[in-house]
C-alpha positions as CSV (number, residue, x, y, z in Angstrom):
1,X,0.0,0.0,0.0
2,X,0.9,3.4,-0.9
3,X,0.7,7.1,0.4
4,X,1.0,10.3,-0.4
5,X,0.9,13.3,1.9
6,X,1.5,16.8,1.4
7,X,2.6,18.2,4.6
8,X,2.9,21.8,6.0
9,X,5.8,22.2,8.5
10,X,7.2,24.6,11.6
11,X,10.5,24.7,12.8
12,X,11.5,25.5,16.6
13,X,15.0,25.7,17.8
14,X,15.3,24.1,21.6
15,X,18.4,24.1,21.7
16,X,20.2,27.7,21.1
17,X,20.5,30.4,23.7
18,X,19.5,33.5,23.1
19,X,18.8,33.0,19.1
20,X,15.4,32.1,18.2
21,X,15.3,29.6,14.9
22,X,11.9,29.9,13.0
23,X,11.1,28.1,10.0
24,X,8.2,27.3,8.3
25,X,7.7,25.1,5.1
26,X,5.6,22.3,2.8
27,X,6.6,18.4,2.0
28,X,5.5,15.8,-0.1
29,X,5.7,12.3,1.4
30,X,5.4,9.0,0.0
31,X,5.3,6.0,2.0
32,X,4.8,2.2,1.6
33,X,4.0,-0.2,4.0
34,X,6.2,-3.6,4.2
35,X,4.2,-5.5,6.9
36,X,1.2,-4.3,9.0
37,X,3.3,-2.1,11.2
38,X,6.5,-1.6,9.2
39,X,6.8,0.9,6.5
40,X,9.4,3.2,4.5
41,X,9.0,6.6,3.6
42,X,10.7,9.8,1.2
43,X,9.9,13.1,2.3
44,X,11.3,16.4,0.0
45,X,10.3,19.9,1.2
46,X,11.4,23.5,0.9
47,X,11.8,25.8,4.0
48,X,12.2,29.3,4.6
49,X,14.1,29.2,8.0
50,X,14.7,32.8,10.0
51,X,17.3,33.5,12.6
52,X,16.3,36.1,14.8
53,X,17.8,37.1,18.0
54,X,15.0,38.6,20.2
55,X,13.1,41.0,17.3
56,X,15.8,41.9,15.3
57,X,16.1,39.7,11.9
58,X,19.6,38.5,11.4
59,X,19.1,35.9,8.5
60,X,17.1,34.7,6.4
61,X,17.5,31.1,3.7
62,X,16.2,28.7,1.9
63,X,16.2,25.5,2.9
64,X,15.7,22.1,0.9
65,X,15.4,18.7,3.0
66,X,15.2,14.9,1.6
67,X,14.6,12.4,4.0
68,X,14.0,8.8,4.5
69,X,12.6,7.6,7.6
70,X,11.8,4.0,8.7
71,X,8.0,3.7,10.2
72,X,7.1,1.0,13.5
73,X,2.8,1.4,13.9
74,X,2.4,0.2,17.2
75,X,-1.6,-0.3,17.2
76,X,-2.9,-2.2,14.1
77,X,-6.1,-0.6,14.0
78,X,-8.4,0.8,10.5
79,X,-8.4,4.2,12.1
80,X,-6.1,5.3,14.8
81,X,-2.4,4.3,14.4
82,X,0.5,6.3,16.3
83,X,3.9,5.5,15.2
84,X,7.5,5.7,16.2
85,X,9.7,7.0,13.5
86,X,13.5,7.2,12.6
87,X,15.9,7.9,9.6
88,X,18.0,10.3,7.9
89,X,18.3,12.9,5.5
90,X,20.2,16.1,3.5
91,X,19.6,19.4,3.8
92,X,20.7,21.5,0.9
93,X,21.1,25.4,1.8
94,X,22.9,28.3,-0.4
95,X,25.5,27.8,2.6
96,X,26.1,24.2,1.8
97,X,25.2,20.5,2.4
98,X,24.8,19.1,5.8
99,X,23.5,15.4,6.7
100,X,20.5,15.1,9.1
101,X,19.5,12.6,11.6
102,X,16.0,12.6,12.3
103,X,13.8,11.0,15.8
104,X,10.5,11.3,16.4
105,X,6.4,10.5,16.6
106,X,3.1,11.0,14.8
107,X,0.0,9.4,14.4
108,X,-2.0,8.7,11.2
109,X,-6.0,8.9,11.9
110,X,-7.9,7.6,8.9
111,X,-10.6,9.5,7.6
112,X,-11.8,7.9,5.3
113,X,-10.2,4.0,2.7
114,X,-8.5,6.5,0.9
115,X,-8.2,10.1,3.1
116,X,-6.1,10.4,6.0
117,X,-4.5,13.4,8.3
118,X,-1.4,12.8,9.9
119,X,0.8,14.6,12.7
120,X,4.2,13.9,13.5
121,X,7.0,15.5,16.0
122,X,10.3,15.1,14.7
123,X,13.9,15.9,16.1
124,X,16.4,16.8,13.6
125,X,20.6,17.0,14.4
126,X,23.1,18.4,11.9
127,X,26.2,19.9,11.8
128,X,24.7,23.2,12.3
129,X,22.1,22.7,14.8
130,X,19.4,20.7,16.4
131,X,15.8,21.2,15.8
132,X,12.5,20.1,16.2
133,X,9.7,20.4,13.0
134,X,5.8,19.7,13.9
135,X,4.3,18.2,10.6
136,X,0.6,18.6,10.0
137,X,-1.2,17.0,7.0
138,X,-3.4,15.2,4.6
139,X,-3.0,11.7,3.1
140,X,-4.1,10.4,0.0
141,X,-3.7,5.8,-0.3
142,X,-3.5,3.9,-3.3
């Protein structure tokens, strides 16, 4: 089985002191499932990430991400299904190339066979910093 969701994305920086990391952005994910709870997925997105240190604007850039992330459903249910998710990824700035590592968690709640919305915390680490992205979005299966 297959899906296909476009997501829409936020950025938060937990880690930094005193410089404030905002970034918001869209992804298309495919996915397919291997087993009942075990599934693989691609996710490409664009990002327009801000640093600012209290209100003043220091920098903005573009940022493009590809990731591939490893799925483990831990309810097998028609409707509900929260997940546990891992992988890695690039992101691809006008600064450069930097590897990612992502961690996180979501849930898929089926609307309807084919219609689904889906929410997912992830943690990301690169070589430039560590941050977190809340995904939010709708799912089409075929």
């Amino acid at each position: 089985a297959y899906e296909i969701t476009y997501y829409e994305s936020l950025y938060f920086d937990f880690f930094a002191t005193g410089l404030n990391i905002g970034q918001a952005g869209a992804n298309v994910f495919i996915e397919y499932g291997f087993a009942d709870r075990i599934s693989a997925s691609i996710t490409t997105g664009y990002s327009r990430i801000i640093y600012a240190n209290g209100f003043k604007t220091q920098m903005n850039k573009n940022v493009f991400n590809i990731d591939l992330l490893a799925h483990y459903y831990f309810l097998k249910s028609d409707k509900f299904m929260p997940y546990a998710t891992a992988g890695f990824g690039t992101q691809f700035t006008t600064t450069g190339i930097a590897p990612l590592l992502d961690l996180g968690a979501g849930f898929r709640f089926m609307i309807s066979d084919k219609f689904s919305v889906k929410a997912e915390l992830l943690m990301k680490s690169n070589v430039l910093h560590n941050h977190g992205e809340v995904r939010v979005g709708a799912g089409y299966h075929f």
